[in-house]
C-alpha positions as CSV (number, residue, x, y, z in Angstrom):
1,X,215.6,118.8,-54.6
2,X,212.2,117.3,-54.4
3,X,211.7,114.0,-52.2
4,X,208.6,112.0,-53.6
5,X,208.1,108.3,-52.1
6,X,211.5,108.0,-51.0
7,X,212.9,108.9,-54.3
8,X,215.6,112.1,-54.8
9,X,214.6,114.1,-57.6
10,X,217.5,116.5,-58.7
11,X,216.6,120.3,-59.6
12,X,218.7,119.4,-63.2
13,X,216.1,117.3,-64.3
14,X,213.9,119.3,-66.6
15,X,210.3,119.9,-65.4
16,X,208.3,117.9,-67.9
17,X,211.0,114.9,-66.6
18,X,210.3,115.9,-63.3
19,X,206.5,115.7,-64.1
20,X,206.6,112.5,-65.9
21,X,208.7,111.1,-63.2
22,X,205.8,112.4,-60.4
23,X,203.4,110.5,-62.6
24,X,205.1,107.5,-62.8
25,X,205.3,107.0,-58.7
26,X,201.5,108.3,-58.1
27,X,199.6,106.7,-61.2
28,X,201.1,103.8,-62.8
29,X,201.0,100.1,-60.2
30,X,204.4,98.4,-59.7
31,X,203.2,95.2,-61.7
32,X,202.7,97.7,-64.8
33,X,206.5,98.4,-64.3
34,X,207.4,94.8,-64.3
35,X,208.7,93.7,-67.4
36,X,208.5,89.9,-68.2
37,X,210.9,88.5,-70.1
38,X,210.5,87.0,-73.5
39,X,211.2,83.4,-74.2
40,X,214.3,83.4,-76.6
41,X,213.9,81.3,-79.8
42,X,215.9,77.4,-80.1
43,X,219.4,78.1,-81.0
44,X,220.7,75.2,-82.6
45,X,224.5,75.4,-82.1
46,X,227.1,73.4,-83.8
47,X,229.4,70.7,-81.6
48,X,232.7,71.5,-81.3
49,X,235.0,68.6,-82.7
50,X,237.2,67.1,-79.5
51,X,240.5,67.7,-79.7
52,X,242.8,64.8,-79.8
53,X,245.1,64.3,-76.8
54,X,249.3,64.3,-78.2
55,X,250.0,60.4,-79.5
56,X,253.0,59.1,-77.2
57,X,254.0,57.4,-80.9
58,X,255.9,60.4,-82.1
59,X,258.3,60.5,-78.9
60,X,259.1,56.0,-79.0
61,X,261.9,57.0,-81.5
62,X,263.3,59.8,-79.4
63,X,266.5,59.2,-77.8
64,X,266.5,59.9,-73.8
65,X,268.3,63.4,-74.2
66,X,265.7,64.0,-76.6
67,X,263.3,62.9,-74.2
68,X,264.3,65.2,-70.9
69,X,264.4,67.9,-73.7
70,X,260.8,67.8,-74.8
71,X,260.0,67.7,-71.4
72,X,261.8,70.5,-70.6
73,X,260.0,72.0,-73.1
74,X,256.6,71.5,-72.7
75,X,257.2,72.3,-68.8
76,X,258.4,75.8,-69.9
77,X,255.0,75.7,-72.3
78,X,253.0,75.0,-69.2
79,X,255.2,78.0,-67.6
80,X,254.2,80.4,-69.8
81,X,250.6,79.6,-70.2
82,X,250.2,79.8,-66.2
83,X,252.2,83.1,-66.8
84,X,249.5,83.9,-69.6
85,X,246.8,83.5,-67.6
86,X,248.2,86.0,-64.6
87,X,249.0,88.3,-67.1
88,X,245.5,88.1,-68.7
89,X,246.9,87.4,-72.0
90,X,244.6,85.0,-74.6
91,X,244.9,81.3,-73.8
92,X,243.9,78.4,-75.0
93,X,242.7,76.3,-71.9
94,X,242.6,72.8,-73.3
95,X,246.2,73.5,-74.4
96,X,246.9,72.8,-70.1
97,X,245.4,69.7,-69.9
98,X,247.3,68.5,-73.5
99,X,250.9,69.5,-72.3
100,X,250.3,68.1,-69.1
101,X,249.4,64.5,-71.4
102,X,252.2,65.2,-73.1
103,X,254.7,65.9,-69.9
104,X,253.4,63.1,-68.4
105,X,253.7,60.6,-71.5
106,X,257.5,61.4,-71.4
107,X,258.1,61.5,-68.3
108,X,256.5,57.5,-68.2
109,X,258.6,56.4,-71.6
110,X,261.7,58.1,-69.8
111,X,261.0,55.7,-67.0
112,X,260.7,52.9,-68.5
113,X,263.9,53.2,-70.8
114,X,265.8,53.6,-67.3
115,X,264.3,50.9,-65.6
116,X,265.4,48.6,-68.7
């Protein structure tokens, strides 16, 4: 092929391409290549409503076994969504941060109904 400024041209490229390629190296400037980029228009977006964090009130009436159950449970959610993630399966990612609320608001009302 063809060397012209540095630049490789392959024998497949059809002549005109060829042509129009030359043309482009020898006549057009480099700032005529340049393109500038155009400001994009205001998006107005809508805010996302906050989730709520688990309320601890649902769990006061739970006995302990039912207790060291839901935690077993929500650490074999928290399992699974780690395994998610390594997998590269959907996940929800505020779901981590709301199991570990939730592990750690049972694990504290466990506590305190073994310390009493």
């Amino acid at each position: 092929g063809e060397r012209a400024h540095g630049v490789h041209l392959t024998p497949c490229l059809a002549p005109a391409m060829r042509t129009f390629a030359l043309v482009l190296l020898f006549v057009a400037p480099a700032a005529a290549l340049r393109c500038t980029p155009i400001a994009a228009p205001a998006v107005v977006r809508a805010v996302a409503p906050i989730m709520a964090m688990p309320s601890i009130d649902d769990a006061k009436n739970l006995s302990e076994e039912e207790l060291v159950k839901e935690i077993d449970n929500a650490k074999k959610e928290l399992f699974m969504m780690r395994k998610n993630v390594k997998t590269r399966q959907q996940v929800k990612p505020h779901l981590f941060t709301h199991t570990k609320h939730r592990v750690a608001q049972l694990q504290s009302l466990l506590g305190q109904r073994q310390s009493a």
